[in-house]
C-alpha positions in Angstrom: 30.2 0.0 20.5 30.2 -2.0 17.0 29.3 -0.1 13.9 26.9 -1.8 13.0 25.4 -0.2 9.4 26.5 -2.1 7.0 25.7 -5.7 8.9 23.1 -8.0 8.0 20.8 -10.0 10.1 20.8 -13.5 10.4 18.3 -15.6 8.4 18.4 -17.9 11.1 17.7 -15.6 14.2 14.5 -14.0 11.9 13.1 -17.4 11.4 13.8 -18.4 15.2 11.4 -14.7 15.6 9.2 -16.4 13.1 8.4 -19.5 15.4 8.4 -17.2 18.8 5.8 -15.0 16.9 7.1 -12.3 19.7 3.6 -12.6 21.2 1.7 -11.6 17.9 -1.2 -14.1 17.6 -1.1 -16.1 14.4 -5.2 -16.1 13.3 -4.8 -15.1 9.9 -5.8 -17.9 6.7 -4.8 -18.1 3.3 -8.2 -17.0 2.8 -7.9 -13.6 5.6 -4.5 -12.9 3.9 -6.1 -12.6 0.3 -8.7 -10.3 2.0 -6.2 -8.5 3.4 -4.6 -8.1 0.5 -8.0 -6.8 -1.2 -9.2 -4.5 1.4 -6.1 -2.8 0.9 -5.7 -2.7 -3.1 -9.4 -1.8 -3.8 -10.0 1.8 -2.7 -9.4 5.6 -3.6 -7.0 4.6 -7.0 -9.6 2.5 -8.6 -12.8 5.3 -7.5 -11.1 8.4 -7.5 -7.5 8.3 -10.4 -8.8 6.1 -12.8 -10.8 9.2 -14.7 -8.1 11.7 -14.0 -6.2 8.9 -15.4 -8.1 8.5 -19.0 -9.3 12.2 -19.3 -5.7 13.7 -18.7 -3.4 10.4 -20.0 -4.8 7.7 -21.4 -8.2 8.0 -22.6 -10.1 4.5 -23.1 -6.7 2.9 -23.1 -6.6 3.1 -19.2 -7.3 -0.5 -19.2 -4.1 -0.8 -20.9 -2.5 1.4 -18.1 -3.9 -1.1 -15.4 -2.0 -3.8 -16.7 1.2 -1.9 -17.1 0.9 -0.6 -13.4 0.1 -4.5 -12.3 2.9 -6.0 -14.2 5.3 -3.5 -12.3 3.2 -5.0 -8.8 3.3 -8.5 -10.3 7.2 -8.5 -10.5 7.7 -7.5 -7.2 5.0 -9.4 -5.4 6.7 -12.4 -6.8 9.9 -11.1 -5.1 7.7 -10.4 -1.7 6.4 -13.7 -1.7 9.6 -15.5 -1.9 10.8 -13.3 1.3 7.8 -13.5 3.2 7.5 -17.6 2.6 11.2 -17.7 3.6 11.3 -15.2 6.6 7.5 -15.1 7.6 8.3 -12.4 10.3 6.2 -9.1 10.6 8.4 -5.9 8.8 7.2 -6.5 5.5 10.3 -5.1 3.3 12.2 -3.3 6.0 13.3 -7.0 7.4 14.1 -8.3 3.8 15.9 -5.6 3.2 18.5 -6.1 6.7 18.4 -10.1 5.6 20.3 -9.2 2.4 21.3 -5.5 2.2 22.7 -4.3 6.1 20.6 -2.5 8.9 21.2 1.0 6.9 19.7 0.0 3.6 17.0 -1.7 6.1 16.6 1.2 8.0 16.3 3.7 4.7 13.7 1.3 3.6 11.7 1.5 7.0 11.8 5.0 7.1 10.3 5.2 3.6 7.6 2.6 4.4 6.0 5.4 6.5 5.1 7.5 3.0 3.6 4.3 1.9 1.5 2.9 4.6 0.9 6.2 7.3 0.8 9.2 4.7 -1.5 6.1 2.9 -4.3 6.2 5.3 -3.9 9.7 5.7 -4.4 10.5 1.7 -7.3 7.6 1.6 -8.7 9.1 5.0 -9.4 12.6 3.0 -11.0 10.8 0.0 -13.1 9.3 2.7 -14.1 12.0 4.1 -15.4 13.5 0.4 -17.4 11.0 -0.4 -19.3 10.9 3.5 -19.4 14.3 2.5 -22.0 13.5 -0.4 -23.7 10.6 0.9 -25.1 13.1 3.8 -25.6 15.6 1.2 -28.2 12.9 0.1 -29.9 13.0 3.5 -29.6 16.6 3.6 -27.3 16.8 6.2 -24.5 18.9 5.6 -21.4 20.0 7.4 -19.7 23.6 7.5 -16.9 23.1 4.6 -14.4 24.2 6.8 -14.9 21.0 9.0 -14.1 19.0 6.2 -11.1 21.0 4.4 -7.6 21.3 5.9 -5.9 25.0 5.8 -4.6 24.5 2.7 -7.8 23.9 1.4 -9.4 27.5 2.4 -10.8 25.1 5.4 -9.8 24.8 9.3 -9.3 21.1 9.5 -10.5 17.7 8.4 -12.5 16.1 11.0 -14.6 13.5 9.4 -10.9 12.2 8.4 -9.5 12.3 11.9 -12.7 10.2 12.8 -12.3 7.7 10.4 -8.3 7.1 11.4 -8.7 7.3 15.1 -11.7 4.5 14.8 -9.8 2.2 12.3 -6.5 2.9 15.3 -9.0 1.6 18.2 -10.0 -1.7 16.3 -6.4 -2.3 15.5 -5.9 -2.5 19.1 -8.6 -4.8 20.0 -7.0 -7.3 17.7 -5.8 -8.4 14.6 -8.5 -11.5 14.2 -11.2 -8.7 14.7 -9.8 -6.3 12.8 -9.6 -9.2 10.0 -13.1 -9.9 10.3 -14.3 -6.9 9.5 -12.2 -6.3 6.9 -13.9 -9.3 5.4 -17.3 -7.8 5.5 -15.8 -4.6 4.1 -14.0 -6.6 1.2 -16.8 -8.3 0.1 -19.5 -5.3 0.3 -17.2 -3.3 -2.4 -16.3 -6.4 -4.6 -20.4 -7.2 -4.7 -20.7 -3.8 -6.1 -17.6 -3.2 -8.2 -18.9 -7.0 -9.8 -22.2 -5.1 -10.1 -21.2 -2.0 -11.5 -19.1 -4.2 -14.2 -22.7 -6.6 -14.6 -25.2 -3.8 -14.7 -23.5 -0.8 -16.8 -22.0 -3.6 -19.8 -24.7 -3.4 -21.5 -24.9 0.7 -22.0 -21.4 0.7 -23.0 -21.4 2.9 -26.4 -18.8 1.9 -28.5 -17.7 5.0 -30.2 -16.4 6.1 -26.3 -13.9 3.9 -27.0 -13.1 4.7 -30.8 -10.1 5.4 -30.7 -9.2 3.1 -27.8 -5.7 4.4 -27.7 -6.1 8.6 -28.6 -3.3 10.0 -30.7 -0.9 11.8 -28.4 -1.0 15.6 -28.3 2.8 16.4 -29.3 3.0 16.9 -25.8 5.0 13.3 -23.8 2.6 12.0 -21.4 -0.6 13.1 -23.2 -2.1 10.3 -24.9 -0.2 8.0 -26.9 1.5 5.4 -25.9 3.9 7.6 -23.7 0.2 9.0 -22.1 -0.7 5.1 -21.2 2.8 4.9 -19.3 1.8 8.2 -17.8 -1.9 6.6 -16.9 -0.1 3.9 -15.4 2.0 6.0 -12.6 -1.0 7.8 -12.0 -3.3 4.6 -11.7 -0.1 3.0 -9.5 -1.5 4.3 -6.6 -4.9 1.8 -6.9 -2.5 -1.2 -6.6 -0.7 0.3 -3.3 -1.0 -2.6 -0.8 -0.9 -5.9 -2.0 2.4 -5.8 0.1 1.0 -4.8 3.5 0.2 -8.4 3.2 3.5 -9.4 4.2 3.5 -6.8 7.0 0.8 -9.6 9.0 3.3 -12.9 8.0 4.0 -13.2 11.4 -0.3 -13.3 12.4 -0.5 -16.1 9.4 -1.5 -19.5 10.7 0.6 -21.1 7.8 2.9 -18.6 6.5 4.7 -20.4 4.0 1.8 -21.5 2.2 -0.3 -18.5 3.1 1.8 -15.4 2.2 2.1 -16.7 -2.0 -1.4 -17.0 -1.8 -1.9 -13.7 -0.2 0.0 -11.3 -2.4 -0.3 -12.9 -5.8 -4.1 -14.0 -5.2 -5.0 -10.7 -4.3 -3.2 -8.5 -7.0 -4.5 -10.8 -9.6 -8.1 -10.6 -8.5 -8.1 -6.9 -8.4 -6.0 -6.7 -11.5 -9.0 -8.4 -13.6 -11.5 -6.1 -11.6 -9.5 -3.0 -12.8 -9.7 -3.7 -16.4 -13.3 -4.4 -16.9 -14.3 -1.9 -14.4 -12.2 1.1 -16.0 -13.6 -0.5 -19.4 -17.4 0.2 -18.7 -16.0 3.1 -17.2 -15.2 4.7 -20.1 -17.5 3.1 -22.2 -20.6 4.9 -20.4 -19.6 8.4 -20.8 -16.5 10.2 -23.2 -13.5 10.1 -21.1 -13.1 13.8 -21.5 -15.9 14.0 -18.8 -13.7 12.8 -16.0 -11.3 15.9 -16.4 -11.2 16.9 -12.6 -14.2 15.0 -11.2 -13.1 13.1 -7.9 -16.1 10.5 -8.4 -16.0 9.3 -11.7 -17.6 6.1 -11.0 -20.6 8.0 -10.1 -20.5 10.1 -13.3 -20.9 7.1 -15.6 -22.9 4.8 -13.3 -25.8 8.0 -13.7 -25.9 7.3 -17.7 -27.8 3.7 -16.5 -31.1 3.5 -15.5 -30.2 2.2 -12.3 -29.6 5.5 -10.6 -31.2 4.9 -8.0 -28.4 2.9 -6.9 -25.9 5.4 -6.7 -26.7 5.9 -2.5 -25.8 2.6 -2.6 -22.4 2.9 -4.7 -21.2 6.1 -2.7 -21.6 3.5 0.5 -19.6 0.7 -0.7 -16.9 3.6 -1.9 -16.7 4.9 1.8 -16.4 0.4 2.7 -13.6 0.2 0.5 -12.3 3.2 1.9 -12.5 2.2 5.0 -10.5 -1.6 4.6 -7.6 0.2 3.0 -7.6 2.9 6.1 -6.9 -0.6 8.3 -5.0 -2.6 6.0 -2.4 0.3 5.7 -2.7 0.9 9.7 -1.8 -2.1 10.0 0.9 -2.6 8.5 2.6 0.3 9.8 2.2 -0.5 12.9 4.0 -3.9 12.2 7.0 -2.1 10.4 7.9 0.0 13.4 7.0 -3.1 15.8 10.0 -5.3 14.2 12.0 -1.6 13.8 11.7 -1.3 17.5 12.4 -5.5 18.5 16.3 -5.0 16.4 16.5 -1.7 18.7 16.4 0.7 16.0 13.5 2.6 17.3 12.5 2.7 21.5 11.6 0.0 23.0 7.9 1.7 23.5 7.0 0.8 19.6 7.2 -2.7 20.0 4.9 -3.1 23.7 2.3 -5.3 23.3 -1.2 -5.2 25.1 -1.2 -7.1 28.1 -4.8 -8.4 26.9 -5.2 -8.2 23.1 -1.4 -9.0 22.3 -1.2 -6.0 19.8 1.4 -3.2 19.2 -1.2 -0.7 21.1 1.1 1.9 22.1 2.3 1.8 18.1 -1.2 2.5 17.0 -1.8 5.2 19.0 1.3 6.9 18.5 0.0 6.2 14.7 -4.0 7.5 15.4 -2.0 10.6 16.2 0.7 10.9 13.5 -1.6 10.0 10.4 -4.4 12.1 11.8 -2.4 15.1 11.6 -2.0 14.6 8.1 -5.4 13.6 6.8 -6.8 17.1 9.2 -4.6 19.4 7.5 -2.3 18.4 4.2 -4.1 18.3 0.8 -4.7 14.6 -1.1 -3.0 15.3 -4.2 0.4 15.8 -1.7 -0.6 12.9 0.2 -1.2 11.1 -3.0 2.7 11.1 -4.9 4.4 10.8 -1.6 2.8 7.4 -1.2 3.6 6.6 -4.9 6.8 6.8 -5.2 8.1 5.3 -2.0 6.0 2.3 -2.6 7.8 2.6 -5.7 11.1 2.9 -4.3 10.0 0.3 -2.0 9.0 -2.6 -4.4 13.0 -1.4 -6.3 14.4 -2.5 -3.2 12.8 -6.0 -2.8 13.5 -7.0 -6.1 17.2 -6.2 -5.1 17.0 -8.2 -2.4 15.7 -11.2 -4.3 19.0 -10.9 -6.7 21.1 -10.6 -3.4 19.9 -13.3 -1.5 20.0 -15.7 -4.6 23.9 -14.9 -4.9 24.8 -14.8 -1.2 22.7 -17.4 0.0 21.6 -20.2 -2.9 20.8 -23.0 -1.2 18.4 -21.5 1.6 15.3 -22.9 2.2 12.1 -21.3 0.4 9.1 -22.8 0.5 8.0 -20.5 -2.6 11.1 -19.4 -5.3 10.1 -16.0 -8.1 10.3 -17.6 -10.9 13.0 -16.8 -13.7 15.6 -15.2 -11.7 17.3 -12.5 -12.5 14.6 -11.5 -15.1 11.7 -11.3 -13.0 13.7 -9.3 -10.2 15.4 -7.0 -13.4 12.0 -6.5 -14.9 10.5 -5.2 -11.4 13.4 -2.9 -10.7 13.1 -1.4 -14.7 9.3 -0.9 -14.2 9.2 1.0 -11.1 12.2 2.5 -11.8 10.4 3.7 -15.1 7.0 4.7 -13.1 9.0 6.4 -10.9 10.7 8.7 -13.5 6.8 9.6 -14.5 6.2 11.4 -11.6 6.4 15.0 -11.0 10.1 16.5 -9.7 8.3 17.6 -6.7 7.7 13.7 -5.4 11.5 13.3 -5.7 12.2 16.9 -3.8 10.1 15.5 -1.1 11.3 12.2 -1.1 15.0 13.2 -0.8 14.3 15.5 1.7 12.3 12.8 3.6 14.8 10.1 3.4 17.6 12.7 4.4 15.4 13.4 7.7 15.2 9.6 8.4 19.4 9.5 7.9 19.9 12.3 10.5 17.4 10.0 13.2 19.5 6.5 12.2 23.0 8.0 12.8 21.2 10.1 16.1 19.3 7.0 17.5 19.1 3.5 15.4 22.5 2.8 15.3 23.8 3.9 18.5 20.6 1.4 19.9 20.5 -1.4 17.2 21.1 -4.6 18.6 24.0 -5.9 16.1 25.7 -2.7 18.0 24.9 -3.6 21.0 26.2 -7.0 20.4 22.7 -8.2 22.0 22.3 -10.2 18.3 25.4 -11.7 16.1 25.2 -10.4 12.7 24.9 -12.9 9.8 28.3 -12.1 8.7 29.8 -12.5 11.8 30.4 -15.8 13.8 29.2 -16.3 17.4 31.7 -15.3 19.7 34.0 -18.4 21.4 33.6 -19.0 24.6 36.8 -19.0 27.2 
């Protein structure tokens, strides 16, 4: 048996997958894809960090946090777009990665994918579950707190949670088109009223909330200050998680070398502009010292307008934006371990396809399961810097790949090239690189001792199974064998 770790996958056999499509239906528009994009970006960061943001970091400066965090996502979704334009197959970053780095470096950056998109849904699935919380509070209905907390929370378990994830898991399985659909009623319920939040609080912004608009740091590195907008910026990351799970669909696009551009940079640009102004009436309604552990800051400022009779109306387009980046991130998972499991790197059972809907449905349940475990019984803030910083350590990688892929293979087709190569690519890797240094030591205790776990199971499993091992598939840098 060939070792096969350090071997790349052809360009050529990944675009042949591309036109096969592997029995994955291509539905998705350019329009779909941007929605994608938005029903995943849009969620708990935006409604939940960006006041744990400016009361412990940044202050009124949070805006200037924002962009920080998006230039760091802008760099690399340049870099995703020219992958997924060129190999528009479903994997998202795990099938760059074996195109230019080797099935090892592929299968590290599968294996971290799961912090990003299934501990994801599970850390957005216990927001969701808070804020349901309060909108029955409103029609006096309320639930036993230890229904609603995991163990570690002085609870039993998090069912409202578990709901949300297995229901999301079901309309996966009835099919990507659907699932897209309603993620398109979902998108536009929470941009209508993040638009009106911006529209309707403007005009009772006070000014001196936001004198000074960048608060004199405390002596201490990370509190205010510049160094406390950089710190604002790793903490308000999280709200840009999952432009990329865009990519993860490439191989559902009905044109995905026009599409996928369209889909990752339209998307983080729109929500970058709804950021700023948002977390700028934000902070303009109420001192930013308010927000010091409130979990729904946007409905602390929005009751210093006179339009408080809206907030029943804000808590239920929080739960809808909620709810989109619960199936974006689903989704992509599930479309990580499906191409994982098609190069034989995980069974065979990941990558079985409903007879009927043509989905992954054995993926997503194993999913409904694994993710719902998590958002029952771990706490958010746990959740919530695992995600970080292996999207972080995700988007390094890509931009890697970019550099590699220019040198090894120049003059490759791409439909859509990142501009200013090897700055752009450089300037991702530096900013992530630097976001990923602001987080806590115990994200990078946890992420070692993830990514050592996910060595053990290649060297145990993938690479005894892979199919450059195998010799099912020729590696890129191998030629075809001769024939007698």
């Amino acid at each position: 048996m060939a070792n096969s770790w350090g071997k790349r996958k052809s360009i050529a056999s990944l675009q042949r997958e591309a036109s096969s499509s592997n029995g994955l239906k291509r539905s998705l528009s350019s329009t779909s894809l941007v929605a994608l994009g938005i029903g995943a970006i849009i969620g708990a960061g935006l409604f939940s960090l960006t006041g744990i943001a400016a009361a412990e970091h940044a202050g009124p400066a949070v805006t200037i946090s924002f962009v920080l965090a998006a230039l760091g996502c802008a760099f690399a979704g340049l870099c995703y777009a020219e992958f997924a334009s060129m190999i528009p197959v479903a994997g998202s970053a795990y099938t760059y990665s074996y195109a230019t780095m080797g099935e090892f470096m592929a299968w590290i950056i599968g294996w971290d994918l799961i912090l990003e998109y299934a501990l994801g849904a599970a850390t957005v699935g216990v927001s969701w579950s808070h804020y349901l919380l309060e909108l029955l509070h409103t029609m006096n209905i309320h639930i036993p707190e230890s229904l609603v907390k995991g163990p570690f929370e002085g609870g039993i378990i998090n069912l409202p949670a578990i709901f949300i994830v297995s229901l999301l898991s079901l309309v996966l399985i009835r099919g990507t088109r659907e699932s897209a659909m309603i993620n398109n009623i979902l998108v536009v319920l929470k941009v209508a009223v993040v638009l009106l939040f911006i529209v309707l609080g403007w005009s009772y912004i006070n000014p001196d909330y936001h004198t000074p608009y960048i608060p004199e740091n405390t002596g201490v590195k990370g509190v205010f200050g510049w160094s406390g907008i950089a710190a604002g910026a790793a903490t308000v990351f999280f709200a840009f998680i999952g432009f990329d799970a865009v990519s993860t669909a490439a191989q559902e696009a009905k044109n995905p070398q026009r599409g996928m551009p369209i889909g990752i940079i339209g998307s983080l640009l729109i929500c970058t502009i709804l950021y700023v102004l948002f977390s700028h009436v934000m902070t303009g309604l109420v001192p930013f010292e308010v927000f010091k552990g409130d979990a729904k800051p946007a409905a602390t400022a929005f009751a210093q307008t006179p339009y408080t009779f809206l907030q029943t109306g804000l808590i239920i387009a929080i739960l809808a934006g909620y709810t989109s980046v619960i199936l974006v991130m689903l989704l992509g998972q599930s479309r990580v371990f499906f191409s994982m499991s098609k190069d034989g790197l995980l069974p065979s059972f990941f990558s079985h396809l409903h007879p009927k809907f043509a989905t992954p449905w054995k993926t997503n349940v194993f999913f409904m399961i694994f993710v719902s475990l998590f958002a029952g019984f771990v706490p958010v803030s746990d959740l919530g810097h695992m995600v970080s910083i292996g999207t972080l350590l995700a988007f390094s990688l890509v931009c890697i790949g970019v550099l590699v892929l220019r040198k090894k293979m120049p003059d490759a087709p791409r439909s859509f090239k990142t501009p200013l190569v090897p700055y752009i690519p450089i300037a991702g890797v530096l900013v992530c690189g630097y976001l990923m240094y602001a987080l806590p030591l115990e994200s990078w205790i946890r992420l070692i001792i993830w990514m050592a776990l996910g060595v053990v199971v290649y060297f145990a499993y993938g690479q005894k199974n892979s199919k450059l091992a195998t010799g099912e598939e020729q590696p890129e840098d191998d030629p075809a064998p001769k024939e007698d």
